[in-house]
FITIKOL-144281 format. One record per residue (C-alpha): x, y, z; residue in three letters. Coordinates in pm, 1 decimal, always signed. Example, Ala and Ser with C-alpha at 12.3 -4.5 7.8 and 13.67 -1.06 7.14 Angstrom:
// FITIKOL-144281
(rec (+1230.0, -450.0, +780.0), "ALA")
(rec (+1367.0, -106.0, +714.0), "SER")
END
This chain:
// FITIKOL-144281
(rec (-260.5, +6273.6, -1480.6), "UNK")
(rec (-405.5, +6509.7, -1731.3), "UNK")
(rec (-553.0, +6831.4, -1610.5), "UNK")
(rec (-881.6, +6988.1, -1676.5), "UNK")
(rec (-925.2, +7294.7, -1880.0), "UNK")
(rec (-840.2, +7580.9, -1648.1), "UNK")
(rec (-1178.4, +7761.8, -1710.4), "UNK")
(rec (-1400.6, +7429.8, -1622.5), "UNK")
(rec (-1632.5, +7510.1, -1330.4), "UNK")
(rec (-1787.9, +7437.1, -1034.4), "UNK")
(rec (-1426.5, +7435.2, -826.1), "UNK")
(rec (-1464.2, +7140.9, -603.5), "UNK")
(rec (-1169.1, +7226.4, -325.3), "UNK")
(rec (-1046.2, +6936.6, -85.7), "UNK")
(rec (-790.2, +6967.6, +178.9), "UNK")
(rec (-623.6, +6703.2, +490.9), "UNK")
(rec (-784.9, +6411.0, +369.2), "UNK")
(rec (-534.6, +6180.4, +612.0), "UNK")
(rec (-611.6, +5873.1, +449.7), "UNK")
(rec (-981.9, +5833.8, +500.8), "UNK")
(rec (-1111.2, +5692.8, +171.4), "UNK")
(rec (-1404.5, +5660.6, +253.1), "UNK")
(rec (-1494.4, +6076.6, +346.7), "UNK")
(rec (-1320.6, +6123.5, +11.3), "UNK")
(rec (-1505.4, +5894.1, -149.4), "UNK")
(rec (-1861.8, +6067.5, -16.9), "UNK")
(rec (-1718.6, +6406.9, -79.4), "UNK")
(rec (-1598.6, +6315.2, -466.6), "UNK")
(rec (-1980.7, +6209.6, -525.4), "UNK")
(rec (-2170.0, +6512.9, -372.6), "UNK")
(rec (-1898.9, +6714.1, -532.4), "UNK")
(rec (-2009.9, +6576.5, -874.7), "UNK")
(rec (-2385.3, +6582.8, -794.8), "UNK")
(rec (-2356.5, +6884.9, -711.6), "UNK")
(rec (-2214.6, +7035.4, -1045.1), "UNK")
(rec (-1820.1, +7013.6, -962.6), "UNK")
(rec (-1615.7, +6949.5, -1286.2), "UNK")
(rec (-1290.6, +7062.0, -1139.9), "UNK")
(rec (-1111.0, +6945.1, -821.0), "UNK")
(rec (-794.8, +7109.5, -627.2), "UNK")
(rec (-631.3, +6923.6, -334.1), "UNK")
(rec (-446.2, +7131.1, -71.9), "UNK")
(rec (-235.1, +6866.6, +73.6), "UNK")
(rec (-188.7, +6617.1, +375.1), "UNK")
(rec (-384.8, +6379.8, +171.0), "UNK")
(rec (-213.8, +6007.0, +307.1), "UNK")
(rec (-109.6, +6046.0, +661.6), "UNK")
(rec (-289.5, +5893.4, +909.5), "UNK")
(rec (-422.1, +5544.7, +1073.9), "UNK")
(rec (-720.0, +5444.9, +846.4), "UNK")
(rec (-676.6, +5366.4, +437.4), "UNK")
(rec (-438.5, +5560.4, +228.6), "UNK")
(rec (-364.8, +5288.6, -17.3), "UNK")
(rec (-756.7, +5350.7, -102.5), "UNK")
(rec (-707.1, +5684.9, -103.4), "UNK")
(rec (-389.4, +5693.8, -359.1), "UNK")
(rec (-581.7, +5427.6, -587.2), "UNK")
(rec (-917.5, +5692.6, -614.4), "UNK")
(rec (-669.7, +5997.5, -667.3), "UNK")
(rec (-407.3, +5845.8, -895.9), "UNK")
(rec (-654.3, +5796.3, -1167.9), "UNK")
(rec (-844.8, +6160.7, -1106.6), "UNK")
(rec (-732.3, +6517.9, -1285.9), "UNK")
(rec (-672.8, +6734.4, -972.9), "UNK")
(rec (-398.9, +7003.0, -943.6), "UNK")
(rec (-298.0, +6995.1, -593.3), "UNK")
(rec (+4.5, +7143.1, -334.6), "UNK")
(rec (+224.0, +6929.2, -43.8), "UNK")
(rec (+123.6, +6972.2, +280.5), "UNK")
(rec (+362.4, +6935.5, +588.3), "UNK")
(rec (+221.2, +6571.8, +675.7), "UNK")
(rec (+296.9, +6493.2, +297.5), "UNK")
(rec (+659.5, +6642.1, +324.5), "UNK")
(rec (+723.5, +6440.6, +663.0), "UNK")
(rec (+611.8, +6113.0, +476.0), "UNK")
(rec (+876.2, +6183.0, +195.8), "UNK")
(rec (+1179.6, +6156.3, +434.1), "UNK")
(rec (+1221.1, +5756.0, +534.3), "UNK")
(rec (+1445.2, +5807.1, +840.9), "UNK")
(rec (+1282.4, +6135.8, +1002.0), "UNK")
(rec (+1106.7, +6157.8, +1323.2), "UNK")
(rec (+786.3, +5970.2, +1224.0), "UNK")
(rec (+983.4, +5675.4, +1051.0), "UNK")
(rec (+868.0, +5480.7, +1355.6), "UNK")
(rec (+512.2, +5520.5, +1371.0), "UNK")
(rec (+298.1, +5242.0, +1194.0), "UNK")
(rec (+100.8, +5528.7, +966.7), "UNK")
(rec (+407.1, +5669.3, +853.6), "UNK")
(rec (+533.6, +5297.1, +756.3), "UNK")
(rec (+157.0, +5221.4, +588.1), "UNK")
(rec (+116.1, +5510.4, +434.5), "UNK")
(rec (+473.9, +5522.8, +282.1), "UNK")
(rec (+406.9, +5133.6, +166.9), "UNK")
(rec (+63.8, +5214.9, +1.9), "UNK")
(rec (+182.1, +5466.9, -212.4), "UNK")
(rec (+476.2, +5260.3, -348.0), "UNK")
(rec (+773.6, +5407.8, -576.1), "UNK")
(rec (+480.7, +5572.5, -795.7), "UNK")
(rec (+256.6, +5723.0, -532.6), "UNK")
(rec (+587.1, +5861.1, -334.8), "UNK")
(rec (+710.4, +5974.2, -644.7), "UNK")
(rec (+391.3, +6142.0, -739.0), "UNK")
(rec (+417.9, +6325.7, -394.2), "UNK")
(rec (+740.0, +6474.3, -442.0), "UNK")
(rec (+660.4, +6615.4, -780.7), "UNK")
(rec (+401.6, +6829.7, -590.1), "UNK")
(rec (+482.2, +7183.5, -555.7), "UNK")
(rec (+465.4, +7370.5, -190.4), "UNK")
(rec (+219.0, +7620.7, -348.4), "UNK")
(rec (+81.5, +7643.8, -703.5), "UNK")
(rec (-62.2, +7943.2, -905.4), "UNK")
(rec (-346.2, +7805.0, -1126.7), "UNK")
(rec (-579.6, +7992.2, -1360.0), "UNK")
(rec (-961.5, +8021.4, -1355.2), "UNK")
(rec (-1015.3, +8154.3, -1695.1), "UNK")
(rec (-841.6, +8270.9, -1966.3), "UNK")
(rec (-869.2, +8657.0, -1821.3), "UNK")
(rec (-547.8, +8670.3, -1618.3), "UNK")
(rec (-649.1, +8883.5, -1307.1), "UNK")
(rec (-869.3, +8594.4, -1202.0), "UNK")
(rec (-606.3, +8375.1, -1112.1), "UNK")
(rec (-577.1, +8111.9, -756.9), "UNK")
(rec (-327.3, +8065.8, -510.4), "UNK")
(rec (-317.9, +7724.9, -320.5), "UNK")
(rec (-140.8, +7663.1, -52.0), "UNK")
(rec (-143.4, +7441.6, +206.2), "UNK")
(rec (-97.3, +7649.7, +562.5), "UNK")
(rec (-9.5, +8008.0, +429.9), "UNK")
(rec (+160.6, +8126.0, +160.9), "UNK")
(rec (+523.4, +8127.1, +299.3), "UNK")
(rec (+486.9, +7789.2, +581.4), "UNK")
(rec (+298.7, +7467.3, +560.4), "UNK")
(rec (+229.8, +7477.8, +925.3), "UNK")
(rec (+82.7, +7788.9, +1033.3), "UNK")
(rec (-249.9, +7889.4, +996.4), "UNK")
(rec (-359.1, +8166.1, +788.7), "UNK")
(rec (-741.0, +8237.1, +943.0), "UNK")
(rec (-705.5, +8133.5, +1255.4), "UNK")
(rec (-526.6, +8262.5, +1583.0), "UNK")
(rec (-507.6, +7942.6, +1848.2), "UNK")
(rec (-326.5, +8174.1, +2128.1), "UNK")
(rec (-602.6, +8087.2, +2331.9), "UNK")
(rec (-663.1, +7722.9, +2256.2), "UNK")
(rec (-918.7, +7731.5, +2064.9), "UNK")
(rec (-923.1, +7881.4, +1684.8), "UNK")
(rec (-1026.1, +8238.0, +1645.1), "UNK")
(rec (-1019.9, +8429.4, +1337.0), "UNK")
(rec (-682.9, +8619.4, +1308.5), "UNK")
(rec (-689.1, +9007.3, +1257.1), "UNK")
(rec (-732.8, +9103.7, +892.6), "UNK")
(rec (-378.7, +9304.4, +952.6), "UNK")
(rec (-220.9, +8970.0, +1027.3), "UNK")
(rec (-367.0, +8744.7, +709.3), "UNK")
(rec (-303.0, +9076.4, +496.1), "UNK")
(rec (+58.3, +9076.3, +567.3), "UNK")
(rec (+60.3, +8708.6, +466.1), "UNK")
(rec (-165.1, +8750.9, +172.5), "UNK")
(rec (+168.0, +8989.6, +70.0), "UNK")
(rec (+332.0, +8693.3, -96.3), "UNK")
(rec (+35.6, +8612.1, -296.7), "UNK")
(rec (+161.2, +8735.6, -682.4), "UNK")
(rec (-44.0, +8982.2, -812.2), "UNK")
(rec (-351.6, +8913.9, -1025.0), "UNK")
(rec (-468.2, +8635.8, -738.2), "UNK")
(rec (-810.5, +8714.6, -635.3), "UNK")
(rec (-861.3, +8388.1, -401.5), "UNK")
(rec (-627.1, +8258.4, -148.2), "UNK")
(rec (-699.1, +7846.0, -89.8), "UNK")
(rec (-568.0, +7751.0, +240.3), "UNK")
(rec (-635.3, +7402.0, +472.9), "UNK")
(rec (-416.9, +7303.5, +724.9), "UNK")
(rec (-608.1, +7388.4, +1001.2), "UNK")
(rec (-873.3, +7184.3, +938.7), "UNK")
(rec (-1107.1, +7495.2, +1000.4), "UNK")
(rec (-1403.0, +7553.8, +720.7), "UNK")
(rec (-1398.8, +7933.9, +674.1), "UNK")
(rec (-1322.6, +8215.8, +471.0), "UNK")
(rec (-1206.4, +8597.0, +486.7), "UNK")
(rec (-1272.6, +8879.9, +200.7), "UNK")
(rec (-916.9, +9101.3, +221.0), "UNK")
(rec (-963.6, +9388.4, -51.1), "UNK")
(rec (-942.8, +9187.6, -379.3), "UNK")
(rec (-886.0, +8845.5, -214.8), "UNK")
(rec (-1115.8, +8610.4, -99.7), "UNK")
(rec (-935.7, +8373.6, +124.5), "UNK")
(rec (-1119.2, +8011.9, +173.6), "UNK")
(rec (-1032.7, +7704.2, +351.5), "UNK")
(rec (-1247.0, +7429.7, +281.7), "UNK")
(rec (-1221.4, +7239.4, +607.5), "UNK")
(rec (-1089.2, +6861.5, +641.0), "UNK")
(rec (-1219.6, +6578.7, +405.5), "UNK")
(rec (-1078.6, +6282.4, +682.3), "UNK")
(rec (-1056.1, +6464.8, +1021.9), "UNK")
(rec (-1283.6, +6691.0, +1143.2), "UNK")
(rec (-1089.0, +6749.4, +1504.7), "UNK")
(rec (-757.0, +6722.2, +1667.4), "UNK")
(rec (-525.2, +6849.2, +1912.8), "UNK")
(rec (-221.3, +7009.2, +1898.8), "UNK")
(rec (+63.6, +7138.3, +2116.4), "UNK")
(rec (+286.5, +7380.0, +1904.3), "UNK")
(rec (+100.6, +7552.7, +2074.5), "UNK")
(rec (-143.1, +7386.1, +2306.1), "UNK")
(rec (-421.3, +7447.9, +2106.5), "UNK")
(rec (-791.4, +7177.4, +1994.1), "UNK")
(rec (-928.5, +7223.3, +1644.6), "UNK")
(rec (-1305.7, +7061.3, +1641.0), "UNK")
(rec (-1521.4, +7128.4, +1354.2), "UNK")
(rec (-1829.7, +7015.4, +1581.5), "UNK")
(rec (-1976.8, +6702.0, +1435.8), "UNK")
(rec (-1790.6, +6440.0, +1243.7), "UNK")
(rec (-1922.8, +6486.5, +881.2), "UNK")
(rec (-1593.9, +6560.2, +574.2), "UNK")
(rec (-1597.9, +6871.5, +436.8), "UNK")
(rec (-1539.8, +7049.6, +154.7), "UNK")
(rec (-1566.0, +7369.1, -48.6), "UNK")
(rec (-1728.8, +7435.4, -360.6), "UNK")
(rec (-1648.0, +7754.3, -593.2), "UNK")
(rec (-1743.9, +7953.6, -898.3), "UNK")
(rec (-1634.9, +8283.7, -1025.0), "UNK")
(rec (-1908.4, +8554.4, -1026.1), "UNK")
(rec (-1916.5, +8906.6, -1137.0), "UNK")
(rec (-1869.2, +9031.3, -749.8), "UNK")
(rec (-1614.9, +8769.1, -673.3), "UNK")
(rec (-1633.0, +8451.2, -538.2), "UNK")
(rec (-1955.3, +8232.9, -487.5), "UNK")
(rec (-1853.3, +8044.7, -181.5), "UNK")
(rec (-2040.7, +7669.2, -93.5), "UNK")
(rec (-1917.0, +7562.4, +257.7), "UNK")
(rec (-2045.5, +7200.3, +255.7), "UNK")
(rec (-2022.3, +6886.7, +530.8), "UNK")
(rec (-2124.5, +6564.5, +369.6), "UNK")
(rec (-2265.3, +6228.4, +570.8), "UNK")
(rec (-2023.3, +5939.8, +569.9), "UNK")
(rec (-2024.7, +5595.1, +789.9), "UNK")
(rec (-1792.7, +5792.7, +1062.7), "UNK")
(rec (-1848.1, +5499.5, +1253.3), "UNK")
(rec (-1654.7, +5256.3, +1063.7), "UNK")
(rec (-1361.5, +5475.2, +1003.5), "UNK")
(rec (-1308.8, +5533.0, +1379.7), "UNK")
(rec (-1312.3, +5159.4, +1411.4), "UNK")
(rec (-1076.7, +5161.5, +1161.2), "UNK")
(rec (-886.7, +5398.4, +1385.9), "UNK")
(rec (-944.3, +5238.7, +1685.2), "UNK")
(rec (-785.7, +4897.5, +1530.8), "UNK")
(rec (-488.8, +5074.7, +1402.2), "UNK")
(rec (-432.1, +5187.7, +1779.9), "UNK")
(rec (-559.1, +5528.3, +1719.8), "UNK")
(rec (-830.0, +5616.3, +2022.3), "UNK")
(rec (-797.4, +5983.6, +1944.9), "UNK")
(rec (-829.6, +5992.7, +1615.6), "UNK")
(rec (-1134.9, +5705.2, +1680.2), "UNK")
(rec (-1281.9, +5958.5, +1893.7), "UNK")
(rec (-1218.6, +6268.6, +1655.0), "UNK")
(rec (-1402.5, +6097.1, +1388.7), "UNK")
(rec (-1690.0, +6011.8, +1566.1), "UNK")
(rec (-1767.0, +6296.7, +1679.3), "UNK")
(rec (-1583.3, +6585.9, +1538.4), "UNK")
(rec (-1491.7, +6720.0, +1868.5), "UNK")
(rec (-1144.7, +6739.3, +2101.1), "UNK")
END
């Protein structure tokens, strides 16, 4: 795929789409009607029980620079612990030689630029800059997602190379965003899931109602114009998707964005 000129804004930014075509396909067009000529993906883009061969066919033929996440990186090893579950086996089959091939390729983190000035650059990542499962906004000690001390995101933010003034982060599936200094950190939320539950540790991510979500970005004199955005889909008929792939919870996550 060719890439778009690296000063070409609106920034649409997409994160854990898990498969479900149809939230990408709602974000893609109120992305574009709303002004987006560049798109970044931050990663867990297949994995999940609803349609990634849909998914792969609208983002093979698209320009979008994009990063692995850790649900991407499990799908790339045939005999690991998921090998056994019927997403891993679909979403390893829709993709094919090409689409597996394509996933591998991807990077763990990527330095892109926004312009041609060269202290305006972006770092994407998937969780934080040194793990594709932590979070970097969010403490879930508790349970429940809290934003982490600026200390703590700060001492990630360390391994960001200089000349980065925004941080793009999903993995948590968490819209939100943090100023550090220089850095505006964002994470656009989840295209595909907008709530799940976790136990590493016990902890329930719920965005609060079941619409995909996305970021959209341009560069302004002061920094970073930020566009936190939730966009309608049928939610319905991917949680009976869900449900007929013998997924309650996710059925139930995507109907109502809660867990």
């Amino acid at each position: 795929m060719s890439m778009p000129e690296s000063g070409q804004y609106p920034l649409a930014v997409l994160a854990d789409i898990h498969g479900n075509a149809d939230a990408l396909a709602a974000v893609l067009l109120d992305a574009r009607q709303r002004g987006a000529v560049r798109f970044v993906n931050l990663g867990d883009t297949f994995y999940g029980p609803l349609d990634p061969a849909e998914t792969w066919r609208m983002l093979r033929a698209m320009p979008m620079e994009a990063v692995l996440g850790n649900q991407d990186r499990i799908l790339l090893d045939p005999d690991g612990p998921m090998a056994g579950m019927p997403a891993f086996r679909a979403a390893r089959e829709a993709l094919g030689g090409e689409g597996l091939a394509w996933l591998a390729a991807l990077p763990a983190t990527l330095v892109t630029a926004t312009t041609r000035v060269t202290d305006r650059s972006i770092f994407l990542c998937h969780g934080t800059p040194a793990s594709d499962t932590a979070y970097l906004l969010e403490d879930v000690a508790t349970g429940r997602p809290v934003q982490r001390d600026r200390v703590a995101i700060e001492t990630d933010l360390t391994l960001v190379p200089p000349g980065c003034t925004l941080v793009l982060a999903g993995h948590s599936h968490h819209q939100g965003m943090a100023v550090c200094g220089r850095i505006t950190v964002v994470n656009p939320g989840s295209v595909g899931l907008p709530a799940y539950d976790d136990d590493a540790p016990p902890h329930a991510m719920a965005s609060g109602s079941p619409h995909a979500r996305y970021a959209l970005l341009s560069p302004s004199p002061s920094g970073w114009d930020v566009l936190l955005t939730a966009v309608p889909y049928d939610w319905e008929r991917a949680a009976r998707l869900a449900q007929a792939n013998g997924r309650s919870d996710w059925a139930r996550w995507l109907a109502t964005g809660l867990a």
